[in-house]
C-alpha positions as CSV (number, residue, x, y, z in Angstrom):
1,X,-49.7,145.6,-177.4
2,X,-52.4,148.1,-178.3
3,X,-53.8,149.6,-175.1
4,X,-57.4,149.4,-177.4
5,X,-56.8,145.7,-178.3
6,X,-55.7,144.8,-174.8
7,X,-58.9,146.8,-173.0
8,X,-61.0,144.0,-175.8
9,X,-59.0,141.0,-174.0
10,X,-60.2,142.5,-170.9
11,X,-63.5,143.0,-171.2
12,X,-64.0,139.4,-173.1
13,X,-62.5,138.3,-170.0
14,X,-65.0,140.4,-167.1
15,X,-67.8,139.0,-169.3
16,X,-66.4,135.0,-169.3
17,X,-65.7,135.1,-165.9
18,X,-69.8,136.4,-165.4
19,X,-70.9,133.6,-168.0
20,X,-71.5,135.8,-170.8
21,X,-70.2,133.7,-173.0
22,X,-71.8,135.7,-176.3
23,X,-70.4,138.7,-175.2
24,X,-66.5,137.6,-174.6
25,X,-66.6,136.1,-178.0
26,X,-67.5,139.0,-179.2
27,X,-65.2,141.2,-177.2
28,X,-62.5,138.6,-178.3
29,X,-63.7,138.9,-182.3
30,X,-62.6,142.5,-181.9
31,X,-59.4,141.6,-181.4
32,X,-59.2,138.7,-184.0
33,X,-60.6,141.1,-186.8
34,X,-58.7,143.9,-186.2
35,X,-56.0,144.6,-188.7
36,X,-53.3,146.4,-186.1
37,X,-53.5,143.1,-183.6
38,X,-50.1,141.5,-183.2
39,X,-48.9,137.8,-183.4
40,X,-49.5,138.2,-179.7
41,X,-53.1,139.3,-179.0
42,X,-54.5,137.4,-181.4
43,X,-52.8,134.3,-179.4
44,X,-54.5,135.3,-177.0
45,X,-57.8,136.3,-178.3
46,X,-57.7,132.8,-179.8
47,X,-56.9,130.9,-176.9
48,X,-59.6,132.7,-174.8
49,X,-61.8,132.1,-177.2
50,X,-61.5,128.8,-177.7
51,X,-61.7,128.5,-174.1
52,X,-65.2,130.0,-174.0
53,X,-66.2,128.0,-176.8
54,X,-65.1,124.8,-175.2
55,X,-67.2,125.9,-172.3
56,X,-70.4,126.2,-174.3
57,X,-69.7,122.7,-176.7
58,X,-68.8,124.1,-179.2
59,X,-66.0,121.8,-179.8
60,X,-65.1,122.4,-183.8
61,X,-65.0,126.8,-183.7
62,X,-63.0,126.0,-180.4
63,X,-60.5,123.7,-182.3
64,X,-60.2,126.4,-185.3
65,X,-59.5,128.7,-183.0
66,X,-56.8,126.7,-181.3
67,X,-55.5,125.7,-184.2
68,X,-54.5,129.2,-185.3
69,X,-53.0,129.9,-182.2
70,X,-50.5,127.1,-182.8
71,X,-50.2,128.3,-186.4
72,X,-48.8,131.9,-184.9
73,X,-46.3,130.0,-182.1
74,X,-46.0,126.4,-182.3
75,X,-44.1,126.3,-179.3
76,X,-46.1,127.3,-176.5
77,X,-47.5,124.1,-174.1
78,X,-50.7,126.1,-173.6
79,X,-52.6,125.7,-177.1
80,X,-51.2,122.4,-177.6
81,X,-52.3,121.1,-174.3
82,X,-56.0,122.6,-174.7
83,X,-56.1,121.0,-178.1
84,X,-55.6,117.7,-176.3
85,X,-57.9,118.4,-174.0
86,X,-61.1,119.3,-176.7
87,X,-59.9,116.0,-178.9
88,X,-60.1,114.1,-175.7
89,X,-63.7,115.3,-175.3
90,X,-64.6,114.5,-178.6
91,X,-63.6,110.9,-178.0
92,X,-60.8,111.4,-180.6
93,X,-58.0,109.9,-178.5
94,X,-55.4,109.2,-181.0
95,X,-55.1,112.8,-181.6
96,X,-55.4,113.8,-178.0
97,X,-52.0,111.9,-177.0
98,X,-50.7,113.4,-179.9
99,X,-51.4,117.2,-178.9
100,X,-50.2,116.3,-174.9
101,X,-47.0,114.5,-176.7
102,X,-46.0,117.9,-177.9
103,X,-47.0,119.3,-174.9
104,X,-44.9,117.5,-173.0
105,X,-42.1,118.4,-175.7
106,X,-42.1,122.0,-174.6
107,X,-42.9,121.2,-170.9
108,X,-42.0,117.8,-169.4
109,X,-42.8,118.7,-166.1
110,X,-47.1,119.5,-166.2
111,X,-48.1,116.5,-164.2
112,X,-51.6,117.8,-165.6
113,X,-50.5,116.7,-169.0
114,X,-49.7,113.3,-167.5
115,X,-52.6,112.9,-166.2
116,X,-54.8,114.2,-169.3
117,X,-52.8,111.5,-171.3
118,X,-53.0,109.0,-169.2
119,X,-56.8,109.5,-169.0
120,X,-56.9,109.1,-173.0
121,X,-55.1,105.7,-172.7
122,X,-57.5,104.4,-170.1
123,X,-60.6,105.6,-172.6
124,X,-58.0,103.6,-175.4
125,X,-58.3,100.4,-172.2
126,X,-54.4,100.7,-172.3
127,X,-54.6,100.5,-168.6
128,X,-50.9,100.1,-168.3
129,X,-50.0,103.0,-170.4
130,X,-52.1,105.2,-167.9
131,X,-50.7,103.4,-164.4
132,X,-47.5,104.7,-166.0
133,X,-48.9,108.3,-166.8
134,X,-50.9,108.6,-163.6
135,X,-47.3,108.1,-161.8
136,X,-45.8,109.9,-163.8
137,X,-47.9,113.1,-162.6
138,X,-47.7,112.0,-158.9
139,X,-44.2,112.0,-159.4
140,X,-44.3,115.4,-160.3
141,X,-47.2,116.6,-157.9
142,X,-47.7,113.9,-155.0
143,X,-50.4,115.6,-153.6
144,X,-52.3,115.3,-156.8
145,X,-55.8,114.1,-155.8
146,X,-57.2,113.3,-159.5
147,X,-54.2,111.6,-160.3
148,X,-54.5,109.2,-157.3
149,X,-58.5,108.9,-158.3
150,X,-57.0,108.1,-162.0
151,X,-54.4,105.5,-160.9
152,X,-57.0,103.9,-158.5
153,X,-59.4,103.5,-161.7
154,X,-56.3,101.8,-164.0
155,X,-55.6,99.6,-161.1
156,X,-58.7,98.4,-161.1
157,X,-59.1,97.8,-164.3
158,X,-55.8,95.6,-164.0
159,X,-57.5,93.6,-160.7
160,X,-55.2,94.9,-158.8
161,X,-57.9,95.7,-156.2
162,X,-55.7,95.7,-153.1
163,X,-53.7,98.5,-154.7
164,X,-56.4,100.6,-155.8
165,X,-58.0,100.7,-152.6
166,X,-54.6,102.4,-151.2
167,X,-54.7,105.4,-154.1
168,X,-58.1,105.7,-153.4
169,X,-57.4,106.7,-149.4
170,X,-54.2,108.6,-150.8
171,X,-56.9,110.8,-152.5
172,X,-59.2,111.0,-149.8
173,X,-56.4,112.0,-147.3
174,X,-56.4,115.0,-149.6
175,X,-59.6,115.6,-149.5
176,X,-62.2,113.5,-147.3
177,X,-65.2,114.0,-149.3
178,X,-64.0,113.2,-152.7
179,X,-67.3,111.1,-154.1
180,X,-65.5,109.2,-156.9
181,X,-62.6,108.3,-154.6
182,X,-65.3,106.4,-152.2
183,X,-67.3,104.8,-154.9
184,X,-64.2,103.7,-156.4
185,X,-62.7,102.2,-152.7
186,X,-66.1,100.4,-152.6
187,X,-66.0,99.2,-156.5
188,X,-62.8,97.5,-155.1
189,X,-64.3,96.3,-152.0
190,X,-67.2,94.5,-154.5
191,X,-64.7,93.0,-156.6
192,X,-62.8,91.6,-153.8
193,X,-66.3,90.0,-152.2
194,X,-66.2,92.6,-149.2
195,X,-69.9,93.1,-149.8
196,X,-70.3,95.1,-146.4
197,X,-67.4,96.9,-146.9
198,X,-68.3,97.8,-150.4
199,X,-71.4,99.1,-149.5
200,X,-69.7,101.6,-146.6
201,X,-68.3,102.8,-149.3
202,X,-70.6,103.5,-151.9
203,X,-72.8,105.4,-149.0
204,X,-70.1,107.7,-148.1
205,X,-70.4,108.5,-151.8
206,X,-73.8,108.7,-152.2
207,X,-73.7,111.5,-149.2
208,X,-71.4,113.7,-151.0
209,X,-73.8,113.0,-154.7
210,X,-76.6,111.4,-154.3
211,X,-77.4,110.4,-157.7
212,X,-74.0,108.8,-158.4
213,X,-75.1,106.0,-160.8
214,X,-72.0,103.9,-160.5
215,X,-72.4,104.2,-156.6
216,X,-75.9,103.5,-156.6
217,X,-75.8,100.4,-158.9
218,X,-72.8,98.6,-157.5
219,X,-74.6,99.2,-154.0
220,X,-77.6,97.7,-155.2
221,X,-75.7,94.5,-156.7
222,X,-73.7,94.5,-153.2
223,X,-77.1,94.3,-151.5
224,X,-78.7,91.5,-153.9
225,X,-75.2,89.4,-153.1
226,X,-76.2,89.9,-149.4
227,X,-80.0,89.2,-149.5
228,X,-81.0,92.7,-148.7
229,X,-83.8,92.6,-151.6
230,X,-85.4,96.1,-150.5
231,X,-82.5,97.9,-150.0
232,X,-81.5,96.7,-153.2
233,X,-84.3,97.3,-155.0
234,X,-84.6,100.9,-153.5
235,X,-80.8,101.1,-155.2
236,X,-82.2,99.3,-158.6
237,X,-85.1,101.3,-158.9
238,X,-83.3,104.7,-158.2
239,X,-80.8,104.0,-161.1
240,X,-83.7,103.7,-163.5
241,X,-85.3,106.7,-162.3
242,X,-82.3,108.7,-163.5
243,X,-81.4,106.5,-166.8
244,X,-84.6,104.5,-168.1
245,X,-82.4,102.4,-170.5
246,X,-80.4,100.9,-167.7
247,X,-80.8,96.8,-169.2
248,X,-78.8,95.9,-165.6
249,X,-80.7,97.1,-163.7
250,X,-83.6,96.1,-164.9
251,X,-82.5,92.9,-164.8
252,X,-81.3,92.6,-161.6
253,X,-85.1,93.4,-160.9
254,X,-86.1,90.8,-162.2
255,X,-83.7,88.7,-160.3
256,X,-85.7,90.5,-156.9
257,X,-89.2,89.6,-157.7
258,X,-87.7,85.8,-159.3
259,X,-86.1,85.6,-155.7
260,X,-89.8,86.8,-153.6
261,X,-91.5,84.5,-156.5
262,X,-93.1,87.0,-158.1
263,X,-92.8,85.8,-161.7
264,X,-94.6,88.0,-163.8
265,X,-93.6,91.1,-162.5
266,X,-90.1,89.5,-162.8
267,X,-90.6,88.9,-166.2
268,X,-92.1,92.6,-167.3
269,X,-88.1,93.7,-165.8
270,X,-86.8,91.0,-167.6
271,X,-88.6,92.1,-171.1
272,X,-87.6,95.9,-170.4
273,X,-84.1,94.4,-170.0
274,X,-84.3,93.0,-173.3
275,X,-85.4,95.9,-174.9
276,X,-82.9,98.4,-173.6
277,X,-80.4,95.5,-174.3
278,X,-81.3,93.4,-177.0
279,X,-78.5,90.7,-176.8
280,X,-78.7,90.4,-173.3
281,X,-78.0,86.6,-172.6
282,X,-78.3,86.5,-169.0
283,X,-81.9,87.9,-169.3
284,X,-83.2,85.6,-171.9
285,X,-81.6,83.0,-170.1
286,X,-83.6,84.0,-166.9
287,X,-86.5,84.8,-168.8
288,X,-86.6,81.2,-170.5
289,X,-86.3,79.7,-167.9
290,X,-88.4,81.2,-165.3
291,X,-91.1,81.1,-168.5
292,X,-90.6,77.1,-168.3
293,X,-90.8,76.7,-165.3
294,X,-93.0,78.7,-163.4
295,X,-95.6,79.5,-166.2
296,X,-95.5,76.5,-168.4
297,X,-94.8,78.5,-171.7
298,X,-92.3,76.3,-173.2
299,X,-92.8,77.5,-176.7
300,X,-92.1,81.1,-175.2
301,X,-89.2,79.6,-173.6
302,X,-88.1,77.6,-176.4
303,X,-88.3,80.9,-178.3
304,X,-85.5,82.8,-175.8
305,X,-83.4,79.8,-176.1
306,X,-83.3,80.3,-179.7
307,X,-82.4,83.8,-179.4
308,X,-79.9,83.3,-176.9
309,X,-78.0,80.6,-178.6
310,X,-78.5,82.4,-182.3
311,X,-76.8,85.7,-179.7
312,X,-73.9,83.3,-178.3
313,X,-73.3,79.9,-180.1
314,X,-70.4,79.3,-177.6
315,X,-72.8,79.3,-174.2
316,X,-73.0,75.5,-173.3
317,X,-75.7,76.3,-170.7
318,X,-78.1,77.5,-173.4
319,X,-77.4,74.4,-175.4
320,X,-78.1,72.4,-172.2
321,X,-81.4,73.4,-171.0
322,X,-82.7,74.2,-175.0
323,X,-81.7,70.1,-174.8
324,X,-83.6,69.5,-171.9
325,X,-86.5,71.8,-172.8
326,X,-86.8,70.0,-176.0
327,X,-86.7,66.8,-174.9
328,X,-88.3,66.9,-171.4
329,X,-91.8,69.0,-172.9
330,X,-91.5,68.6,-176.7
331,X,-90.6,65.1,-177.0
332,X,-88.2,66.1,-179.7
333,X,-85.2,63.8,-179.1
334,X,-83.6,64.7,-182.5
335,X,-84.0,68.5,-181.8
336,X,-83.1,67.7,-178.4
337,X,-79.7,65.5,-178.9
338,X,-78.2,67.9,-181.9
339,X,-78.5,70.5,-178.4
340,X,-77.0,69.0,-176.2
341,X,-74.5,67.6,-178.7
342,X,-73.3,71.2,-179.1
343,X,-73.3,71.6,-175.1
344,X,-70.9,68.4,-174.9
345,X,-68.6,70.0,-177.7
346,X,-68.2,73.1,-175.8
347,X,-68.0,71.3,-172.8
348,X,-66.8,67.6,-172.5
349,X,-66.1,67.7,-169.1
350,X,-69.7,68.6,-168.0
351,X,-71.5,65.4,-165.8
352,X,-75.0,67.5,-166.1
353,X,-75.1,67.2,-170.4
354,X,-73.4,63.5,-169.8
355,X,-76.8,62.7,-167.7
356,X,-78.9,64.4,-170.2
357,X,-77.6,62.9,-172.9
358,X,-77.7,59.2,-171.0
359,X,-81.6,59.9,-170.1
360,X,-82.5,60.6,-173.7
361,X,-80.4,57.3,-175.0
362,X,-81.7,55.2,-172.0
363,X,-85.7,56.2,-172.0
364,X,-86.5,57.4,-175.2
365,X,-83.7,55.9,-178.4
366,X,-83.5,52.5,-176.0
367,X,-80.0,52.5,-176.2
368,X,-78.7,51.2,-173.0
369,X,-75.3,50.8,-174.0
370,X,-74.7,54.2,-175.2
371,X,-76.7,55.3,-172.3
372,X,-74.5,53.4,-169.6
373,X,-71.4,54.6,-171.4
374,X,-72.7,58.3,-170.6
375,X,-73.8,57.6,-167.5
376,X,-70.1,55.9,-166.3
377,X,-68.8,59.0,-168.1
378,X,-70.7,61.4,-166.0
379,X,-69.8,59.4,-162.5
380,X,-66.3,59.9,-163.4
381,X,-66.5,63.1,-163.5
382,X,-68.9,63.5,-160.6
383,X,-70.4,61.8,-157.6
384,X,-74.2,62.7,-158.3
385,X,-76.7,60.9,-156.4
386,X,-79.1,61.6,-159.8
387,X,-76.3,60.1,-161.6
388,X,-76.4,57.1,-159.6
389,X,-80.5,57.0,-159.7
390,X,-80.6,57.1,-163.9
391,X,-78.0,54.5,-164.0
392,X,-80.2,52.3,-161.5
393,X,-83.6,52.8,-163.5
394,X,-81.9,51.9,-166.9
395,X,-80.9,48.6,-165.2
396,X,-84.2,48.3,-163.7
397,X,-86.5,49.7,-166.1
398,X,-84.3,48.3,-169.5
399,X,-81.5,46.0,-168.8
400,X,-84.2,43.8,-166.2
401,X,-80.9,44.0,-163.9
402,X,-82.7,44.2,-160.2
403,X,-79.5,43.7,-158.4
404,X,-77.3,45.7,-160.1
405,X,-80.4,48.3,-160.4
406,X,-80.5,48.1,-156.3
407,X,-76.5,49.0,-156.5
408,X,-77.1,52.1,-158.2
409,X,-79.7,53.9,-155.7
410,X,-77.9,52.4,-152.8
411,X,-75.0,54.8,-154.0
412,X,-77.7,57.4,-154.8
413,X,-78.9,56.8,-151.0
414,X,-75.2,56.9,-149.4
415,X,-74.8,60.5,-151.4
416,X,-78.3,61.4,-150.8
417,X,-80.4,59.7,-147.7
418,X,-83.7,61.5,-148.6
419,X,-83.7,61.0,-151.9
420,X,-87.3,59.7,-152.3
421,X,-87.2,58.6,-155.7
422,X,-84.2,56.2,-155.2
423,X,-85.8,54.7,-152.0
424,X,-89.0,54.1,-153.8
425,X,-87.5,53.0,-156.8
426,X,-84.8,50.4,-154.9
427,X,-87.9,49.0,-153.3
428,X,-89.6,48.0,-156.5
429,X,-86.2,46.4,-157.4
430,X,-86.2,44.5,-154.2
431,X,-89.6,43.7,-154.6
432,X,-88.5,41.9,-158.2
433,X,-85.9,39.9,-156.9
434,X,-88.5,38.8,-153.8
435,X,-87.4,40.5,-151.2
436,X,-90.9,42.1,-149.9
437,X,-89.6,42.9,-146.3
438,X,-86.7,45.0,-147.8
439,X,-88.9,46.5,-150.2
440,X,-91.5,47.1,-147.4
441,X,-88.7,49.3,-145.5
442,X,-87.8,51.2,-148.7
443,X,-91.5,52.2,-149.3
444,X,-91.9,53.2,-145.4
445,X,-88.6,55.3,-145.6
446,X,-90.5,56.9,-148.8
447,X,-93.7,58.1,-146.0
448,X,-91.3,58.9,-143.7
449,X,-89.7,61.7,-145.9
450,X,-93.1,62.4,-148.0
451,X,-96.3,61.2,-146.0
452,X,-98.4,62.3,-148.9
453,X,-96.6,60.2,-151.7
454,X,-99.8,58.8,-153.0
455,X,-98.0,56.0,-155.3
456,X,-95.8,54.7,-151.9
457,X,-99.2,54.4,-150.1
458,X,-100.6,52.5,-152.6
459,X,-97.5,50.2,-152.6
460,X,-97.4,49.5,-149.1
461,X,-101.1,48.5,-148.8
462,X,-100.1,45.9,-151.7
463,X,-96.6,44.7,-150.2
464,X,-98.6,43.9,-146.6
465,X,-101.5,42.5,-148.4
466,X,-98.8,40.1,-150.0
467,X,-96.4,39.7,-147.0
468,X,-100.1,38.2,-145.2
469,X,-101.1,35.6,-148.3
């Protein structure tokens, strides 16, 4: 080597090392131009180089430069390994695991090859490929803190909570303050339910980086799943404050002020959820439904049902309540029944669209055998005390069946005692078939749960008034 040439090397070196990265390219240039550098220093120079480039993003000069160094000795680990490691940054994963795959050739033993690779395959979400990879480099270097970290993260992705959580304190008996290590632990905690311990976690990370925005938004959503709305909002609100086009957490916002019943401020989070995230289902879903039923906007809420089930034709609950919405507020049974016909297709097995659909058939098309078939459909599915109630007022109201009527909201009664409407309801029944004592009692077991039901102390005063003729 030329004592001149080498003396460049060096000084590109000093001036990396102090972050003057225009000046060790240019030291390094020296080298690379000069006519008397050997295969050797201009390995180098290109290596260092590309190493400085990489530094400053400058991904494609870095790669050139890499890629001649492999062109002068195509057998070194170093270049190849570095080329994985800039395709790996440019998201260009395929090519990454190719350049560590040759790395590995020359050296099978660099567990940091391992774990590069098995970092690629967890961006590629072949989780299994990096479990293997991960303990592949902990086989070679058990003390290997990222590694542990990495293996955690696949293991998690795999559910494999339990297991995580142990790499995760493998790592942090290497070094106790290792952020991602705890926020991972307590994304493990959260997906086991361990809410408490979950949020331990994430505040052990969020003392070593505050502004960890996995930590912070998992401890937020941990918080929410406890009831501890400020503290989660503090979480919610920090997140946005650090990435404005957060859609979740926004969203879970909006859940806080639905939960405090603040609806319109939970609707502005809702809308800014929806406009970070256009095809956000949960949040039209929220959104239509706290529109409907807190503001009365049902042509606004029809609207985000329409979006949401144009976004997600499969979601039965969207077909649902755009079936009740329709038929409840609009009247539109046709709209209404092709709805809910596309909830029962997705799911046959659901007792709330059987009840819909025996509501609309028994009130509305005056179909009580379709709606009884619906209705016994629903029961055998489930034991609903509303169930029960619709089937009694489509003998009652339609069929003229008191007694059979009466049998209904007694079951409705045995599920659910204060279930006003049945009780009121059983006493008009009674009071059909003559029995104005009973139906007395039923309409006094009405005051007793709702003194203020004005239509119960209306029918009292008639039922004594007849009870004294």
């Amino acid at each position: 080597m030329i004592e001149e040439l080498d003396q460049q090397i060096h000084h590109g070196d000093v001036a990396w090392s102090k972050d003057e990265f225009r000046d060790a390219v240019s030291f390094y240039n020296i080298v690379l131009q000069s006519s008397k550098a050997d295969d050797n220093e201009l390995y180098i120079a290109n290596t260092r180089k590309a190493s400085v480039l990489k530094e400053i993003g400058n991904y494609d000069k870095a790669m050139e430069c890499l890629e001649d160094a492999c062109a002068l000795f195509d057998d070194i680990e170093d270049a190849w390994y570095n080329k994985g490691n800039i395709h790996s940054l440019i998201e260009d994963y395929d090519n990454s695991i190719m350049c560590y795959n040759r790395a590995m050739e020359i050296n099978p033993n660099n567990e940091n090859t391992y774990n590069n690779r098995g970092c690629n395959y967890y961006f590629q979400e072949k989780y299994e490929q990096a479990l293997e990879d991960f303990e592949q480099a902990l086989i070679l270097q058990p003390k290997f803190e990222q590694a542990f970290v990495n293996k955690g993260n696949a293991l998690l992705k795999l559910e494999l909570f339990e297991e995580a959580i142990q790499c995760y304190d493998e790592a942090l008996k290497i070094n106790e303050n290792n952020y991602r290590a705890f926020s991972g632990k307590g994304l493990a905690y959260f997906k086991l339910e361990q809410n408490d311990e979950a949020i331990m976690c994430f505040n052990a990370a969020l003392y070593q980086k505050e502004d960890l925005l996995d930590a912070l938004f998992y401890k937020g959503v941990a918080l929410f799943n406890i009831d501890i709305l400020h503290e989660a909002e503090e979480c919610f609100l920090r997140t946005v404050e650090l990435r404005d086009d957060l859609a979740q957490s926004y969203f879970y916002l909006g859940n806080i002020y639905s939960a405090r019943s603040k609806f319109p401020k939970a609707i502005e989070f809702l809308d800014l959820a929806i406009k970070h995230e256009d095809n956000y289902q949960e949040a039209w879903f929220n959104k239509a439904m706290m529109l409907s039923e807190h503001f009365d906007r049902h042509k606004e809420a029809l609207a985000c049902f329409n979006e949401l089930t144009k976004l997600n034709r499969h979601l039965a609950i969207g077909w649902l309540e755009k079936g009740k919405l329709l038929s409840n507020e609009f009247k539109d049974f046709d709209e209404a029944l092709i709805s809910l016909n596309n909830a029962l297709n997705l799911e046959p097995e659901n007792a709330t669209i059987l009840l819909e659909l025996g509501k609309i058939h028994a009130n509305y098309l005056k179909d009580p055998d379709m709606a009884t078939e619906f209705f016994n459909q629903a029961l055998d599915l489930e034991e609903d005390p509303e169930i029960w109630f619709q089937k009694g007022n489509l003998y009652g109201r339609h069929m003229g069946n008191f007694r059979e009527a009466v049998a209904c909201y007694d079951e409705a009664l045995g599920l659910d005692p204060v279930h006003e409407k049945a009780w009121f309801n059983k006493g008009i029944a009674l009071g059909k078939l003559g029995n104005l004592e009973e139906k007395l009692s039923c309409i006094e077991k009405v005051l007793e749960i709702n003194p203020e039901n004005e239509a119960a102390k209306k029918t009292k005063e008639k039922v004594l008034e007849e009870l004294e003729m």
